[in-house]
C-alpha positions in Angstrom: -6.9 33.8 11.3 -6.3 33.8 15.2 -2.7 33.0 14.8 -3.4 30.2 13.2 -0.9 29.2 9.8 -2.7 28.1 6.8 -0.8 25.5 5.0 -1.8 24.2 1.4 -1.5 20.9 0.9 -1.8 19.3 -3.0 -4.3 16.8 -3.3 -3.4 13.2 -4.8 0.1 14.2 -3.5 2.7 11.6 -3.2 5.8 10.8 -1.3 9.1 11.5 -3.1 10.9 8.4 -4.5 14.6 7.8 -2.9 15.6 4.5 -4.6 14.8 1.1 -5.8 14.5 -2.4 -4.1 13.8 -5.3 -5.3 12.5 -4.0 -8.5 9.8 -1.8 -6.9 10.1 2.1 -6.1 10.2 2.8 -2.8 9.2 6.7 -0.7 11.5 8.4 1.0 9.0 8.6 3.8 6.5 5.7 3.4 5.5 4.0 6.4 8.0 0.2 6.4 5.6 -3.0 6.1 5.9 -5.4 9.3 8.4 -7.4 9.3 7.7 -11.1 8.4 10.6 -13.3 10.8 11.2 -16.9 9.4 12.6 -19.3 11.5 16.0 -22.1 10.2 17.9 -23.5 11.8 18.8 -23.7 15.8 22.0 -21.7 16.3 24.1 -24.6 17.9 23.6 -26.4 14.2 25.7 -23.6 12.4 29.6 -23.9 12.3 31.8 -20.4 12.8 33.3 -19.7 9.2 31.4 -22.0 7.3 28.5 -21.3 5.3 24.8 -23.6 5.4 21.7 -24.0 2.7 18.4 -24.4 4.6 15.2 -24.3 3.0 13.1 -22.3 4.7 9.2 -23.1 5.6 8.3 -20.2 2.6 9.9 -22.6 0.3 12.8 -20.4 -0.4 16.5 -21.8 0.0 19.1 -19.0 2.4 22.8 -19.6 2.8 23.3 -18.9 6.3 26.7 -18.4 8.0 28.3 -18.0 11.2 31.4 -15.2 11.6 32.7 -13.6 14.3 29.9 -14.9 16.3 27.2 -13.1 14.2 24.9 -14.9 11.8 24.7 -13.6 8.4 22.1 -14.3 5.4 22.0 -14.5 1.6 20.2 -15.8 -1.0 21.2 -19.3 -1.3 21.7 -19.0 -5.5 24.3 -17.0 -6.6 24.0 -14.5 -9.7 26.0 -15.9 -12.1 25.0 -19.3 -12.6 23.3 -20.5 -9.8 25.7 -22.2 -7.7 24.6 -22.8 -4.2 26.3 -20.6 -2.0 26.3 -21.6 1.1 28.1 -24.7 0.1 30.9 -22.2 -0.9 34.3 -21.4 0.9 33.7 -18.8 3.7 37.2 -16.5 4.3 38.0 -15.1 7.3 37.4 -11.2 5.5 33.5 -12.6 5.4 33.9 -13.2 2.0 32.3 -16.7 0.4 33.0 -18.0 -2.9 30.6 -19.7 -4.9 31.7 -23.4 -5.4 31.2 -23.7 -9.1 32.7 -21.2 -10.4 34.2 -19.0 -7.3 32.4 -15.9 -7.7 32.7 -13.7 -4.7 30.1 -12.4 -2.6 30.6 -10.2 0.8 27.9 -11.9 3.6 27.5 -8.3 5.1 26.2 -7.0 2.3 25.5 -10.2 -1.1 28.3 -6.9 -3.1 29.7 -9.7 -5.8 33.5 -8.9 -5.8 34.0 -9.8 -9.4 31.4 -8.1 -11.3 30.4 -4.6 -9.8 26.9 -4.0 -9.5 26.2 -7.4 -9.2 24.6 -8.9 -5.9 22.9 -11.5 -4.3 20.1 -10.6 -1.5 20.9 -10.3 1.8 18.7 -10.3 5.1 18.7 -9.0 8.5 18.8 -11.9 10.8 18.2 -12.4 14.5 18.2 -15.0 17.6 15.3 -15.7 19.4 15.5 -18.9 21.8 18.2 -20.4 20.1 16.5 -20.1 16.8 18.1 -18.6 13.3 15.8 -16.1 12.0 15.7 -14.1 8.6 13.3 -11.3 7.9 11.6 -11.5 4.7 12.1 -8.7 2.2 
């Protein structure tokens, strides 16, 4: 075969499932959708250690906050019964409690502290011209 390798390849073959987001199987090695950036709030609006709701032009509400500098995102609603989370108390471990019933969420990450393998959404976020953007998942 000239030096040539032959290598078979299965028809109708699929990529190998690694996990599951948002309810949907993702492959190990699909190719990532573009990324969708929403733009919030201007930068100078958010407070360092305190949390925000903004509805966002999708219609969706995010509780954005402001630690160490960086800006993190979650859903706005938390998991237990709804509370709005960015109204909650932001400590200085980035950890916010929801103000009804002060369930705890890690901004990092949405890990609920009180019930394991619970969470609330989080998004990537990003600063372009002064603007607060979130990527939507």
């Amino acid at each position: 075969m000239n030096g040539a390798a032959f290598i078979p390849v299965a028809l109708n073959a699929q990529p190998p499932l690694s996990r599951q987001q948002g309810g949907r199987a993702q492959a190990a090695n699909a190719w990532p959708a573009m990324s969708e950036w929403i733009e919030l709030v201007a930068l100078d609006e958010l407070i360092e250690g305190q949390g925000m709701s903004v509805k966002g032009p999708d219609g969706h509400v995010y509780a954005l906050f402001l630690q160490g500098g960086q800006v993190k995102a979650l859903d706005d609603e938390c998991c237990h019964q709804g509370g709005p989370l960015g109204e909650g108390d932001l400590d200085g471990d980035g950890v916010v409690s929801c103000p009804w019933h002060g369930w705890q969420f890690k901004v990092e990450t949405g890990e609920c502290l009180d019930i394991p393998g619970e969470c609330v959404r989080a998004y990537p976020t990003r600063v372009e011209n002064g603007k607060v953007q979130v990527e939507k998942l």
